[in-house]
C-alpha positions as CSV (number, residue, x, y, z in Angstrom):
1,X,18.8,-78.0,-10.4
2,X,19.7,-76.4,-14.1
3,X,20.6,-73.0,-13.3
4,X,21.4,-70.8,-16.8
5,X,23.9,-68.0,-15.5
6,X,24.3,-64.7,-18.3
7,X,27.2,-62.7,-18.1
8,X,29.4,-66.0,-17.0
9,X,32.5,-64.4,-18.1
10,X,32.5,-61.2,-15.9
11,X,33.7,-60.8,-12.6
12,X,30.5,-62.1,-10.5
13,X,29.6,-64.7,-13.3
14,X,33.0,-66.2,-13.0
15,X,33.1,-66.9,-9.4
16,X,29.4,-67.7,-9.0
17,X,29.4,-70.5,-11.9
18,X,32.9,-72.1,-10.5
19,X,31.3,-71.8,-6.5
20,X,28.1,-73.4,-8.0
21,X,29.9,-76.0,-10.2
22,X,31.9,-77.1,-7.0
23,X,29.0,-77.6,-5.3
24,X,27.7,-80.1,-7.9
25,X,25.1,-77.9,-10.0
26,X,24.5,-78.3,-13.0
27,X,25.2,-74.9,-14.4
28,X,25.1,-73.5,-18.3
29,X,26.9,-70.1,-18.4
30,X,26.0,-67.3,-21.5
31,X,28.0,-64.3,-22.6
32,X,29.4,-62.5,-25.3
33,X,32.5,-63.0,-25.1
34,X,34.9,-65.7,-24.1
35,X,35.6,-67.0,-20.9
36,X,39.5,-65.1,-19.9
37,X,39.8,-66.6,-16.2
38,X,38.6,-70.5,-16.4
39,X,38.6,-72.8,-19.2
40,X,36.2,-74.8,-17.2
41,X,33.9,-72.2,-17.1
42,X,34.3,-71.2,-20.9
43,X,33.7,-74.5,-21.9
44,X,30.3,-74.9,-20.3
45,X,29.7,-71.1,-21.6
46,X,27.9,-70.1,-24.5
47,X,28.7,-67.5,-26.9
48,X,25.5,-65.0,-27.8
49,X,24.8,-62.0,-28.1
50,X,21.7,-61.2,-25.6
51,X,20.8,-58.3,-27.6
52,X,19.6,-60.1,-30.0
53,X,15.8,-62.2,-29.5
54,X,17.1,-64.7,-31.7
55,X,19.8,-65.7,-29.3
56,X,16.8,-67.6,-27.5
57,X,17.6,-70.3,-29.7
58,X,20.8,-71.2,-28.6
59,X,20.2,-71.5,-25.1
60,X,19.0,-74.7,-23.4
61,X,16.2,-75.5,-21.1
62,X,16.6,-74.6,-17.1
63,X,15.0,-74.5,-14.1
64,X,16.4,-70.6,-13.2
65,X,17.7,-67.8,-14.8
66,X,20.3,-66.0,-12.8
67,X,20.7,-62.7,-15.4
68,X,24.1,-60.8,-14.5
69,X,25.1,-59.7,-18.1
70,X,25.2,-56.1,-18.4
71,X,27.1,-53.2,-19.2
72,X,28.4,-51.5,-15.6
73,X,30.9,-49.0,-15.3
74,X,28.5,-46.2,-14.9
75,X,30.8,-43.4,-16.5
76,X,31.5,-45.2,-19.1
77,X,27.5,-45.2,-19.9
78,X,27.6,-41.9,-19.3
79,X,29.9,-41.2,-22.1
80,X,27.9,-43.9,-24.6
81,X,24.5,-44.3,-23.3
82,X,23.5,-46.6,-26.2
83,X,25.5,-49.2,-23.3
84,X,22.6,-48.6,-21.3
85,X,20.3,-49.8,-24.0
86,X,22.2,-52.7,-24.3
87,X,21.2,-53.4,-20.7
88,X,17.6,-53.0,-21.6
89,X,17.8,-55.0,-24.6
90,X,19.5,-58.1,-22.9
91,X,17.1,-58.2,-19.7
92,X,14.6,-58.1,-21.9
93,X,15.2,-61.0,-24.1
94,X,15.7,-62.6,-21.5
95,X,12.7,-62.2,-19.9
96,X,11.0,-63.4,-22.9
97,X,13.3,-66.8,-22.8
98,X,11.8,-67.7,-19.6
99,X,8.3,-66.7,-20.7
100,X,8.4,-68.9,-23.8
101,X,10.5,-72.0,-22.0
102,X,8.1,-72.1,-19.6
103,X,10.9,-70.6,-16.7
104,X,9.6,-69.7,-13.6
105,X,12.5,-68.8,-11.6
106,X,14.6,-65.8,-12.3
107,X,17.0,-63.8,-10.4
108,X,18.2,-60.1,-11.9
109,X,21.5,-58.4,-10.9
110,X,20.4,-54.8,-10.5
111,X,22.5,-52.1,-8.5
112,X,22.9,-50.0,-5.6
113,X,23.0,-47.1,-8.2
114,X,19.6,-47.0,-8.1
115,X,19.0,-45.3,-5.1
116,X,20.8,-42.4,-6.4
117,X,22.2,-39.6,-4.2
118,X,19.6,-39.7,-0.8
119,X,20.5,-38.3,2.3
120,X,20.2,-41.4,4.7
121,X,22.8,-43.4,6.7
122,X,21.7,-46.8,5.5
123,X,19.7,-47.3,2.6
124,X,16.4,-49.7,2.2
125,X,15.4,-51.6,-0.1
126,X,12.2,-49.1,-0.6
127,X,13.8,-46.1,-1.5
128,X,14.4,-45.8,-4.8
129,X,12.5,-43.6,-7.2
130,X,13.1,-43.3,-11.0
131,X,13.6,-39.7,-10.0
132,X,16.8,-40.1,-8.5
133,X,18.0,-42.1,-11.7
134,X,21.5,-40.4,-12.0
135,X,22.7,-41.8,-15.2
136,X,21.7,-43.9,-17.9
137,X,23.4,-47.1,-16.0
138,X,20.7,-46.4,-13.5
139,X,18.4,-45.9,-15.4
140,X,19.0,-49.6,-17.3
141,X,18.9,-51.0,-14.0
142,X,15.7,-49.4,-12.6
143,X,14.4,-50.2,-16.2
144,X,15.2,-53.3,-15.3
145,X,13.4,-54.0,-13.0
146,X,10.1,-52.7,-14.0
147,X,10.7,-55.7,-16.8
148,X,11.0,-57.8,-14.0
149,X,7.9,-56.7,-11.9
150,X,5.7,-56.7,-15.1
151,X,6.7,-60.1,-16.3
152,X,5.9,-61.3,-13.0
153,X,2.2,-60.0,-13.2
154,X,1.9,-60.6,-16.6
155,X,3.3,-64.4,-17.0
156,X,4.0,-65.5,-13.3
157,X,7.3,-65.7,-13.6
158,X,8.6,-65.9,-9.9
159,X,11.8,-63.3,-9.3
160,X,14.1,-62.2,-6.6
161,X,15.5,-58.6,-7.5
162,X,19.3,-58.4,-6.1
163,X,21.0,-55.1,-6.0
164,X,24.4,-55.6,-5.8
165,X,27.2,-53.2,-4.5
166,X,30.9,-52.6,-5.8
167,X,31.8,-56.3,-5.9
168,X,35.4,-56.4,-6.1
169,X,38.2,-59.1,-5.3
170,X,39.2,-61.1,-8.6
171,X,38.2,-62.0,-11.9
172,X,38.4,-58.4,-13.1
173,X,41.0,-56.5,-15.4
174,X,38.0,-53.4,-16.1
175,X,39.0,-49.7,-14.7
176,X,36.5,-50.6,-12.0
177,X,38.3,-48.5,-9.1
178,X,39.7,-51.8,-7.1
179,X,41.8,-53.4,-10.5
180,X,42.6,-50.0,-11.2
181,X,44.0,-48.7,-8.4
182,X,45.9,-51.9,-7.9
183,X,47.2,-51.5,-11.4
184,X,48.3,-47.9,-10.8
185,X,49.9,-48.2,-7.3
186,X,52.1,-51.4,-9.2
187,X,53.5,-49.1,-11.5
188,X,53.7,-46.1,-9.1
189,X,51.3,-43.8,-11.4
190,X,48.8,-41.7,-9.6
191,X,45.4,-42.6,-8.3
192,X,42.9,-39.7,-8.7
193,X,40.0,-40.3,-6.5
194,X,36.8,-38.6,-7.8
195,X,35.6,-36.9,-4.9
196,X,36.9,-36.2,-2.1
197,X,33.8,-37.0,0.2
198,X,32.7,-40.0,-2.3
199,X,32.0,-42.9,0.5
200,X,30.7,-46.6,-0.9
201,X,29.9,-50.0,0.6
202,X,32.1,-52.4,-0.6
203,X,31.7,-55.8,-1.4
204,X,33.6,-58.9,-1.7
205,X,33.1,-61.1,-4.1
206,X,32.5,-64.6,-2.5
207,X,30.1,-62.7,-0.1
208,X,27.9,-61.7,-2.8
209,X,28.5,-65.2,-4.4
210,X,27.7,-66.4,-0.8
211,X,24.2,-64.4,-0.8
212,X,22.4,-65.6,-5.2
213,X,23.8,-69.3,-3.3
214,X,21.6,-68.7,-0.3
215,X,18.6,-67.0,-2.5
216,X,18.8,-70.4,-4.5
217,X,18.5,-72.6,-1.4
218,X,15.6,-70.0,0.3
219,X,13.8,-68.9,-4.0
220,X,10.3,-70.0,-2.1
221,X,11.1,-67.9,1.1
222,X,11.8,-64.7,-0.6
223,X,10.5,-64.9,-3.9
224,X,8.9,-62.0,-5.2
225,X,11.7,-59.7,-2.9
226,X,14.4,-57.2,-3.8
227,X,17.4,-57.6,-1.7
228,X,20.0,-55.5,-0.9
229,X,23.9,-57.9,-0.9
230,X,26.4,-55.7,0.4
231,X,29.0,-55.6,3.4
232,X,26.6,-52.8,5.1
233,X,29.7,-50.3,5.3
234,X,30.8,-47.4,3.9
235,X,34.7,-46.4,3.3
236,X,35.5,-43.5,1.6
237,X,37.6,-43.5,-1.6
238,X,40.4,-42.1,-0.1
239,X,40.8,-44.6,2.2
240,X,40.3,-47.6,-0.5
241,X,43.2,-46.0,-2.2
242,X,45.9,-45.3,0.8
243,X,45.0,-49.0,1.6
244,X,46.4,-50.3,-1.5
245,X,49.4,-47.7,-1.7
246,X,50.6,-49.4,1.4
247,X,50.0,-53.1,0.7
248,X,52.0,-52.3,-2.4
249,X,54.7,-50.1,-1.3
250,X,53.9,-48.2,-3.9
251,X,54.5,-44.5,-4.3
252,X,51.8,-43.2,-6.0
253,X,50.6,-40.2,-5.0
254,X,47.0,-39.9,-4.4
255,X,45.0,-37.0,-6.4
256,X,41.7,-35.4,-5.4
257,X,38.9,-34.7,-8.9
258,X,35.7,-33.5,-9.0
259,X,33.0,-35.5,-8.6
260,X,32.1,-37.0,-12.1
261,X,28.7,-36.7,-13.6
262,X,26.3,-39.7,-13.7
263,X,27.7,-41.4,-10.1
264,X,26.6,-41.6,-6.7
265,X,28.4,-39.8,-4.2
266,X,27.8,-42.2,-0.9
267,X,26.0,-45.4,-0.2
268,X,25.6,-47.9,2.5
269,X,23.5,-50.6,2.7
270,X,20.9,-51.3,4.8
271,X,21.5,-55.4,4.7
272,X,19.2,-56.2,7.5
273,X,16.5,-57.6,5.2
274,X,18.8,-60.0,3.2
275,X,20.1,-61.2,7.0
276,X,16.4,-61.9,8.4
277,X,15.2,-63.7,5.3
278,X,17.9,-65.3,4.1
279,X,21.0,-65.9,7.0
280,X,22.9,-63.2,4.9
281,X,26.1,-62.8,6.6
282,X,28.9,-61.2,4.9
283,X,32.2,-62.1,6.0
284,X,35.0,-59.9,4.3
285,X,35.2,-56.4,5.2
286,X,36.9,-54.3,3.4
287,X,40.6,-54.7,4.9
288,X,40.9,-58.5,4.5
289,X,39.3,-58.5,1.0
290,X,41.8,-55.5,-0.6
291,X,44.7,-57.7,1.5
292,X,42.8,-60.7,-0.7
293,X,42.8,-59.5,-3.3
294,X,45.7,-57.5,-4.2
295,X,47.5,-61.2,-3.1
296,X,45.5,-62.6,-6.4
297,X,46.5,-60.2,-8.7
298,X,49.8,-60.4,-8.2
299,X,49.9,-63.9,-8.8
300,X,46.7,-64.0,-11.4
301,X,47.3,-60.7,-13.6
């Protein structure tokens, strides 16, 4: 199987084209920048800039599109929401790559910020509603997969939808909050946690690697599905960020902001759907994969 993977030199794309590559696919990755972690990966990467149609050119023939490329830290977006149009501009071209190749298999990254803020304990795939778009991340995402859903009618392109949740554990130097907070306990600076009630379902990076694997070995069971790949937890913050003071011996003291516009305050998972159609079992909770990876960045950044 030829599987074309955007966005091969961020932190999912990294780990999902060396996992796929060690299993013997033959996998073509595409981003816009170079390859930092493995030169194995970098050299089967190409260099484009999605934003641009014309970048159809470059890319080969495959059999599926995994699309991960995207701009993600959702503050950031909401300080230069033309990042969010980026987003748009990248799925779309994308979209039209498999349209005029002839692709019929094509799995999107979207993201648990799409449900926006709900009151519920888990949540379902069902539940979310452009209305509850809190930022223009979201709204990228959500935007997204309209794209997806219309391409599908429109050219019967066959999809699975995949809303990932804070996928953390290596491969990542960003001020997402895991690298960060790492960062900042090393040096003994202060971690300011924005919100003191903010709770998320964290995820670990070879279980979500684990979960696009098993979507590729089960396309025909659940194509045409939007799955939820998480760890079906939720741990505050706070508690992320005491966790990494004390595996570091740092002393770092731990500051309380207010909640910053344009993020979701909780979110947990409802997985259940990704386990009955697909053997989705996460492995990694959220204690072993901060022990993980705090253990790679000490000896990888």
């Amino acid at each position: 199987m030829r599987i074309l993977v955007t966005g091969s030199s961020g932190t999912i794309g990294t780990r999902l084209c060396e996992t796929l590559m060690e299993h013997g696919e033959t996998v073509t990755g595409v981003d816009w920048v170079k390859n930092k972690w493995q030169p194995s990966i970098d050299a089967i990467t190409i260099q484009a800039d999605l934003r641009d149609r014309s970048s159809i050119q470059k890319l080969p023939d495959t059999d599926v599109v995994i699309h991960l490329a995207a701009n993600a830290r959702v503050y950031e977006l909401v300080e230069n929401p033309d990042r969010a149009m980026d987003n748009l501009l990248t799925i779309f071209t994308m979209l039209e790559y498999a349209r005029t190749r002839g692709v019929k298999r094509f799995i999107f990254s979207s993201s648990r910020e799409g449900y926006g803020n709900i009151d519920a304990e888990k949540l379902t795939e069902d539940m979310v509603r452009i209305e509850n778009c809190e930022s223009p991340y979201t709204a990228s995402k959500v935007g997204g997969e309209a794209f997806v859903h219309a391409y599908a009618k429109c050219y019967g392109i066959d999809y699975v939808i995949v809303r990932f949740s804070n996928v953390y554990g290596m491969y990542d130097d960003s001020i997402r909050v895991v690298p960060l907070f790492i960062r900042l306990a090393q040096k003994n600076e202060p971690m300011t946690v924005f919100g003191k009630e903010k709770c998320l379902d964290f995820t670990y990076i070879d279980d979500a690697v684990s979960g696009v694997e098993l979507i590729l070995k089960n396309f025909e069971n659940v194509q045409g599905e939007t799955l939820n790949l998480a760890y079906g937890e939720g741990r505050t913050i706070i508690e992320l960020a005491e966790m990494i003071k004390k595996l570091k011996g740092s002393s770092s003291n731990i500051t309380i902001g207010k909640p910053r516009t344009g993020e979701v305050i909780r979110y947990v998972a409802d997985i259940s759907k990704a386990k009955k159609k697909l053997g989705f079992a996460p492995k990694i909770n959220l204690d072993e994969g901060i022990k993980k990876s705090v253990e790679w960045y000490a000896k990888n950044a």
